[in-house]
MARTI-658034 format. One line per field, with one value per residue: residue number from 0; residue in three letters; x negated, y, z negated of N, C-alpha, C in turn. Coordinates in nm, 4 decimals. Last residue first. Example, Ala and Ser with C-alpha at 12.3 -4.5 7.8 and 13.67 -1.06 7.14 Angstrom:
REM MARTI-658034
n	c(1 / 0) $
res	c(SER / ALA) $
n.u	c(-1.2850 / -1.3190) $
n.v	c(-0.2250 / -0.5690) $
n.w	c(-0.7080 / -0.7800) $
ca.u	c(-1.3670 / -1.2300) $
ca.v	c(-0.1060 / -0.4500) $
ca.w	c(-0.7140 / -0.7800) $
c.u	c(-1.2900 / -1.3200) $
c.v	c(0.0030 / -0.3300) $
c.w	c(-0.7870 / -0.7800) $
REM end
This chain:
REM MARTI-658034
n	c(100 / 99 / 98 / 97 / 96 / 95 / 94 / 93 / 92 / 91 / 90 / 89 / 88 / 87 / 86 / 85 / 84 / 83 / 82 / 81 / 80 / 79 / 78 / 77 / 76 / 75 / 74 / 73 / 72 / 71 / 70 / 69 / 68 / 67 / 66 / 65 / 64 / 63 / 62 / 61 / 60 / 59 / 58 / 57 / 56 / 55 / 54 / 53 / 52 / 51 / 50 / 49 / 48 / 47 / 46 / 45 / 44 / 43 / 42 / 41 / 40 / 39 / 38 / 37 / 36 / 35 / 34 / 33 / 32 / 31 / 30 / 29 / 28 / 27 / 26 / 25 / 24 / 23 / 22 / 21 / 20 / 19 / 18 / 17 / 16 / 15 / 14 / 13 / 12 / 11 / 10 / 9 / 8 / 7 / 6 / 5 / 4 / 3 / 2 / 1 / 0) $
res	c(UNK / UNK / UNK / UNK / UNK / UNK / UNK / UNK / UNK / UNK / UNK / UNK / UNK / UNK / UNK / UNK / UNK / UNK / UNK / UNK / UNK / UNK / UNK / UNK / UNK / UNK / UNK / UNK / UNK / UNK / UNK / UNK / UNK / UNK / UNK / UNK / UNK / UNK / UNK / UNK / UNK / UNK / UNK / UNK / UNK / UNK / UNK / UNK / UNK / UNK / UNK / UNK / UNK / UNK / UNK / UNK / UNK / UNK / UNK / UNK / UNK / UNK / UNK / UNK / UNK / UNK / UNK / UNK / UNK / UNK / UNK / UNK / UNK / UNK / UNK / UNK / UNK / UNK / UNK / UNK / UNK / UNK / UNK / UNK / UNK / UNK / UNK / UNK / UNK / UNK / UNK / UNK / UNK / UNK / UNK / UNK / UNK / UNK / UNK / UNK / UNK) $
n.u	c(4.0295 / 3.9938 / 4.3257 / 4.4633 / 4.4531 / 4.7030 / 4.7451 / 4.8760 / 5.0594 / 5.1491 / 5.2900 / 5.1584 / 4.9065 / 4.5879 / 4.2788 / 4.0202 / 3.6371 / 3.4343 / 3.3072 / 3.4638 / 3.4695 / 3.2463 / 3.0552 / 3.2002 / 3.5200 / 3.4797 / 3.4578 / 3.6715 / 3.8918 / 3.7699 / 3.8300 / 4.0551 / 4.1761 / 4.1037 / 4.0396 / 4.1818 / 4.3415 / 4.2753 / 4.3363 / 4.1546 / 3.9673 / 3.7182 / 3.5520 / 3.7019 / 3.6807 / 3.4773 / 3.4535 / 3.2105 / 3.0316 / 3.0538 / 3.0833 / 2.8936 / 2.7039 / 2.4267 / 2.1929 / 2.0224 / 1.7535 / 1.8453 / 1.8207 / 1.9487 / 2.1937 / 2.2763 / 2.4348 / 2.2500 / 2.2703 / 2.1520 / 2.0683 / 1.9604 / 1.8128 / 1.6217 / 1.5057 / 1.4549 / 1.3371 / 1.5192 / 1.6942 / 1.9591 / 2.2320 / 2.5770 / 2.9370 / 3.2306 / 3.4265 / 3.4786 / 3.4002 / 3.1180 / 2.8823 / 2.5789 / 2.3054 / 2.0208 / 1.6696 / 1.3226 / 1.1056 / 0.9022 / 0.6585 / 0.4709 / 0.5407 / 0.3405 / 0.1344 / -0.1068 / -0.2197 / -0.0337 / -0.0842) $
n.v	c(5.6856 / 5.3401 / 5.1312 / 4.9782 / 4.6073 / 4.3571 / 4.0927 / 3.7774 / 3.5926 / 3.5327 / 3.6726 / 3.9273 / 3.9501 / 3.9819 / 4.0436 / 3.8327 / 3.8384 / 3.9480 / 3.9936 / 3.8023 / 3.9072 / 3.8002 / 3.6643 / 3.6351 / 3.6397 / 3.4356 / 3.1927 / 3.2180 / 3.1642 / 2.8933 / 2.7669 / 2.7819 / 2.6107 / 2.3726 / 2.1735 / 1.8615 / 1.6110 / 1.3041 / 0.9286 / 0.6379 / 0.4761 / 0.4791 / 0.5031 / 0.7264 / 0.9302 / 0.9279 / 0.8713 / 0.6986 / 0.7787 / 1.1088 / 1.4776 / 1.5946 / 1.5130 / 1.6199 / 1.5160 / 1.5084 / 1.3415 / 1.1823 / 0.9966 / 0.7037 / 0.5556 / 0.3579 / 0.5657 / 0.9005 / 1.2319 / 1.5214 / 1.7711 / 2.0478 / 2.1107 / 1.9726 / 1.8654 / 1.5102 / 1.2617 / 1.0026 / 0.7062 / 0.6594 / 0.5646 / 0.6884 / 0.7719 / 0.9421 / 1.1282 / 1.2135 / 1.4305 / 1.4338 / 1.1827 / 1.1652 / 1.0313 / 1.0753 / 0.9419 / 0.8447 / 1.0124 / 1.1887 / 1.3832 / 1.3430 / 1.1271 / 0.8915 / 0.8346 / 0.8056 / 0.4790 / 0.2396 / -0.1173) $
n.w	c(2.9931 / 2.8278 / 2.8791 / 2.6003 / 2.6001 / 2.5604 / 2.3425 / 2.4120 / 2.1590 / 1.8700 / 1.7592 / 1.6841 / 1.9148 / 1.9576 / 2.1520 / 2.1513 / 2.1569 / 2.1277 / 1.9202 / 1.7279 / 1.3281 / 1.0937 / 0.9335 / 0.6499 / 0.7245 / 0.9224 / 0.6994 / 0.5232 / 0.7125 / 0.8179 / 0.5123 / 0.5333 / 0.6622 / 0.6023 / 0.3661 / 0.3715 / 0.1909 / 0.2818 / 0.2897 / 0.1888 / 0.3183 / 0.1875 / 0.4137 / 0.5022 / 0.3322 / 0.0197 / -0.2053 / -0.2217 / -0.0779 / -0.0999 / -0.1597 / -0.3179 / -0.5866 / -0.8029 / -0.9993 / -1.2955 / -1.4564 / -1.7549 / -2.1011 / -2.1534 / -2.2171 / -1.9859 / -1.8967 / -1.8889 / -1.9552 / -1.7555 / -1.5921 / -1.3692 / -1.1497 / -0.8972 / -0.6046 / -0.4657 / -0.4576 / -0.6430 / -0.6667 / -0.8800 / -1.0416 / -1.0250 / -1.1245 / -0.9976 / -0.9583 / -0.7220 / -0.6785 / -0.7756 / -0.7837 / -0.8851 / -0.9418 / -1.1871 / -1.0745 / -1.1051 / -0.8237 / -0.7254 / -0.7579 / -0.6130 / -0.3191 / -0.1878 / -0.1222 / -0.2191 / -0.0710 / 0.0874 / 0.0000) $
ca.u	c(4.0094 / 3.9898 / 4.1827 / 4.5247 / 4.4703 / 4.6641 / 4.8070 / 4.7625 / 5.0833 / 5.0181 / 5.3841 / 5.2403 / 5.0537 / 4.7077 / 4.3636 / 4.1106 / 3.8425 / 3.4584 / 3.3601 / 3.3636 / 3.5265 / 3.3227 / 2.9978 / 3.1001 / 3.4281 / 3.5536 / 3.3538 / 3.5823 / 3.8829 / 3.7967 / 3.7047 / 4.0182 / 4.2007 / 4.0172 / 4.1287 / 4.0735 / 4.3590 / 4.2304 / 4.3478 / 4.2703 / 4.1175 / 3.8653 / 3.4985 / 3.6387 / 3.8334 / 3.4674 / 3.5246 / 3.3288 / 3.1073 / 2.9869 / 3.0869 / 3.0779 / 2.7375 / 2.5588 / 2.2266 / 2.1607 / 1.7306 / 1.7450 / 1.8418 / 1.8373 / 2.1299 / 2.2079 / 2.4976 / 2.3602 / 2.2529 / 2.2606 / 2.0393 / 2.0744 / 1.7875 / 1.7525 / 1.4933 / 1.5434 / 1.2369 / 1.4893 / 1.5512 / 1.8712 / 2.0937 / 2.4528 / 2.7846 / 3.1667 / 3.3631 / 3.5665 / 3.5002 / 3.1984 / 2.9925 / 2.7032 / 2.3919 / 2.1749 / 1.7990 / 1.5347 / 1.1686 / 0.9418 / 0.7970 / 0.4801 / 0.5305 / 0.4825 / 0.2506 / -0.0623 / -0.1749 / -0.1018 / 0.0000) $
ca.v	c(5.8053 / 5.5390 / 5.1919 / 5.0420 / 4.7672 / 4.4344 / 4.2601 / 3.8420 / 3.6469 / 3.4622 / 3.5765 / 3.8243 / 4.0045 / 3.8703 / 4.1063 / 3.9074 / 3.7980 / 3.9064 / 4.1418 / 3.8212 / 3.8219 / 3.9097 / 3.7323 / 3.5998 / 3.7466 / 3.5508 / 3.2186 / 3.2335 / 3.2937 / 2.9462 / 2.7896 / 2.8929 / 2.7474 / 2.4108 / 2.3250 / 1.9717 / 1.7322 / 1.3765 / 1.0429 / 0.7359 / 0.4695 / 0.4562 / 0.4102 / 0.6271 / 0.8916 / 0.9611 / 0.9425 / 0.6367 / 0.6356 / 0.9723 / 1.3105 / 1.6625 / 1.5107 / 1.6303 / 1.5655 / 1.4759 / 1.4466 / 1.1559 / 1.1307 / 0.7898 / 0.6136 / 0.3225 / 0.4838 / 0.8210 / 1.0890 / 1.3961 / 1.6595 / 1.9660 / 2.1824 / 1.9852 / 1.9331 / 1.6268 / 1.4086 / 1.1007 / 0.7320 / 0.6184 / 0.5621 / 0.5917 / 0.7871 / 0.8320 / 1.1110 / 1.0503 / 1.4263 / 1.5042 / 1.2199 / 1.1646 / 1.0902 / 1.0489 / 1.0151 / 0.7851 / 0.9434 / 1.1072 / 1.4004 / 1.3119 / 1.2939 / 0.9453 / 0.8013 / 0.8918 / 0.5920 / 0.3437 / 0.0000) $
ca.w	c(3.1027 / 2.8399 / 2.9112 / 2.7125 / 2.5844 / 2.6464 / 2.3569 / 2.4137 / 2.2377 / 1.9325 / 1.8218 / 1.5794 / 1.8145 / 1.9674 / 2.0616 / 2.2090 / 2.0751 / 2.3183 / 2.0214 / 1.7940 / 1.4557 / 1.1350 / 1.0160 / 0.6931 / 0.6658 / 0.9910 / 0.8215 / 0.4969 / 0.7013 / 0.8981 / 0.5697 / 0.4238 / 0.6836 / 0.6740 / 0.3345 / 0.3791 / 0.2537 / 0.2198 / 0.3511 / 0.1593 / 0.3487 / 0.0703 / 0.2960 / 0.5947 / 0.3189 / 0.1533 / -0.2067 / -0.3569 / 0.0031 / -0.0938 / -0.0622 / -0.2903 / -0.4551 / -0.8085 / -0.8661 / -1.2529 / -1.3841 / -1.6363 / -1.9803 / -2.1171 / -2.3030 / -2.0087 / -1.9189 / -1.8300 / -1.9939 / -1.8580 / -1.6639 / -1.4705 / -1.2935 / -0.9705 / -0.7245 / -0.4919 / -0.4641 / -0.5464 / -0.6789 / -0.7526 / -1.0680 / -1.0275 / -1.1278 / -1.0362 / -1.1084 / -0.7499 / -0.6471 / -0.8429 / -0.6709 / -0.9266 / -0.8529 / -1.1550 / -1.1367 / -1.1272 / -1.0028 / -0.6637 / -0.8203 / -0.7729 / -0.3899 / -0.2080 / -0.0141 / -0.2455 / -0.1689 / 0.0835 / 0.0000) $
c.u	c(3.9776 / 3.9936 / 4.1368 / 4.3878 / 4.4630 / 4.6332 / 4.6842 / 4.8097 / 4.9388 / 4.9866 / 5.2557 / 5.2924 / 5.0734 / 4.8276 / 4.4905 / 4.1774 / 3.9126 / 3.5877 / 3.4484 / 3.4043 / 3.3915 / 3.3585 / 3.1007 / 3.0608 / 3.2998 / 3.5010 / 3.3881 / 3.4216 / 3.7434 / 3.8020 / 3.7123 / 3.8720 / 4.1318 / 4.0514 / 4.0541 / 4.1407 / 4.2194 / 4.2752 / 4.3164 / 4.2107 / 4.2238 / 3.9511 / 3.6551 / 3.6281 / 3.7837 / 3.6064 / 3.6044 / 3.4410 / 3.2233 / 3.0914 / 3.0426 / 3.1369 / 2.8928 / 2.6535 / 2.3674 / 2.1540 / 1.9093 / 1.8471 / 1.7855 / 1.9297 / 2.0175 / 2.1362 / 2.3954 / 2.4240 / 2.3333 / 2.1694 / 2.1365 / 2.0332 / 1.9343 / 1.7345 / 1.5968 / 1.4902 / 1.3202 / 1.3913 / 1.5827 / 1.7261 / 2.0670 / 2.3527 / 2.7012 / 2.9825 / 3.3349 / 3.5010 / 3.5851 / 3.3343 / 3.1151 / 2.8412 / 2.4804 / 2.2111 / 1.9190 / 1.5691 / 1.3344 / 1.0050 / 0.9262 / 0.5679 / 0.4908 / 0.4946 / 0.3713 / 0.0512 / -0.1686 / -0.0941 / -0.0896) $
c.v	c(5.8863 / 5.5626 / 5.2953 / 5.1101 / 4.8359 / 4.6270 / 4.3003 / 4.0194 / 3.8172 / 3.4963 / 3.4694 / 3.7205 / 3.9236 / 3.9652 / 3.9998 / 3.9164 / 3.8913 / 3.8519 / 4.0886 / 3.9319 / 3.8936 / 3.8557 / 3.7918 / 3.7062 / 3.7823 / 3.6728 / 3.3804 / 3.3151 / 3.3646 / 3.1074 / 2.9464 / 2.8789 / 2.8263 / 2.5631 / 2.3873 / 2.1078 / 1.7871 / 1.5094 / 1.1598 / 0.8937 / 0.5553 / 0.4271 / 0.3391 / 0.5219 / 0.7251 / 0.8804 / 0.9892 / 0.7692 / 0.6345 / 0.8651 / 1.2091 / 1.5411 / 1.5264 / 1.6187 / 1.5189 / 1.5582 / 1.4422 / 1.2802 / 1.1249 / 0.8676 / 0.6862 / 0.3834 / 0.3597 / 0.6939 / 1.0109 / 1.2907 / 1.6138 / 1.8173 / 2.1107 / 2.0628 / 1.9337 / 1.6997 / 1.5215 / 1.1852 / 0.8706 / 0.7006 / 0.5425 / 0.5927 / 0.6815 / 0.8480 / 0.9701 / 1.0301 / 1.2952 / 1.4613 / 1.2908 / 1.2489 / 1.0975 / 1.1196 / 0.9720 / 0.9070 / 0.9128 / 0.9998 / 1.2654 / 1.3335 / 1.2283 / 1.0327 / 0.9169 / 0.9461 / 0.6798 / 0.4102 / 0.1248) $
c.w	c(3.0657 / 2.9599 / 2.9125 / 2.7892 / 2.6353 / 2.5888 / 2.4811 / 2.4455 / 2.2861 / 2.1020 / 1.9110 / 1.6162 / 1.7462 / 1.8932 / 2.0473 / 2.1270 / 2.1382 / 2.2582 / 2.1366 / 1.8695 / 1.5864 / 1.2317 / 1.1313 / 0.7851 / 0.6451 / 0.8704 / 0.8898 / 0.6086 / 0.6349 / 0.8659 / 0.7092 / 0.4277 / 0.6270 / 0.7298 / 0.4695 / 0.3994 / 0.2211 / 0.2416 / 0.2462 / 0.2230 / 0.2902 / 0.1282 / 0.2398 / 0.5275 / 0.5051 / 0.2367 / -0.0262 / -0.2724 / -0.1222 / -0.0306 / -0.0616 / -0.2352 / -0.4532 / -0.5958 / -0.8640 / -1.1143 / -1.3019 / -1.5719 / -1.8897 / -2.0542 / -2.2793 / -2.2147 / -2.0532 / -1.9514 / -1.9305 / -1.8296 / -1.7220 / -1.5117 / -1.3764 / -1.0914 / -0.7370 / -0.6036 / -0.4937 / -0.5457 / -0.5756 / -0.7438 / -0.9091 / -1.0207 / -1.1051 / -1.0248 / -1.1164 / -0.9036 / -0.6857 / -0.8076 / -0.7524 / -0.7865 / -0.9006 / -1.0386 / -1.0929 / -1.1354 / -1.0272 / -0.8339 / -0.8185 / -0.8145 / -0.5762 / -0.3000 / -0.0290 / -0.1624 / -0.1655 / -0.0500 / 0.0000) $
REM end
């Protein structure tokens, strides 16, 4: 085996998949600044995941609402609509403007 292969940081910690509050021991380089104890009674270094296989609706078969509107308005305050959007009314219907002279 080579040496010095693999970082010094390289050590157990907790994953934990916030969304299905389930936890397990794996090995990462990830930085982190949180910690718990797991199961076992040791503390070890905690990474925290939005998705895994315990939650992920592929894995579970259970369907999931995503909030993808509130991304969508999120992104639009972000970095604003595009110059090249067209104008719409209330009926989704394209407004025509009117041109300087």
């Amino acid at each position: 085996m080579k040496k010095d292969l693999h970082p010094e940081s390289y050590r157990t910690v907790i994953f934990r998949d916030i969304n299905a509050n389930v936890s397990w021991l794996g090995k990462s380089c990830a930085k982190t600044r949180d910690t718990d104890t797991f199961e076992d009674g040791k503390d070890y270094p905690l990474i925290k995941l939005e998705i895994s296989s315990e939650s992920h609706p592929f894995f579970t078969g259970k369907m999931q609402f995503v909030d993808t509107a509130g991304r969508i308005d999120k992104f639009n305050k972000k970095f604003g609509k595009s110059r090249f959007a067209k104008k719409v009314d209330e009926e989704g219907k394209p407004v025509e403007e009117a041109s300087a002279k």
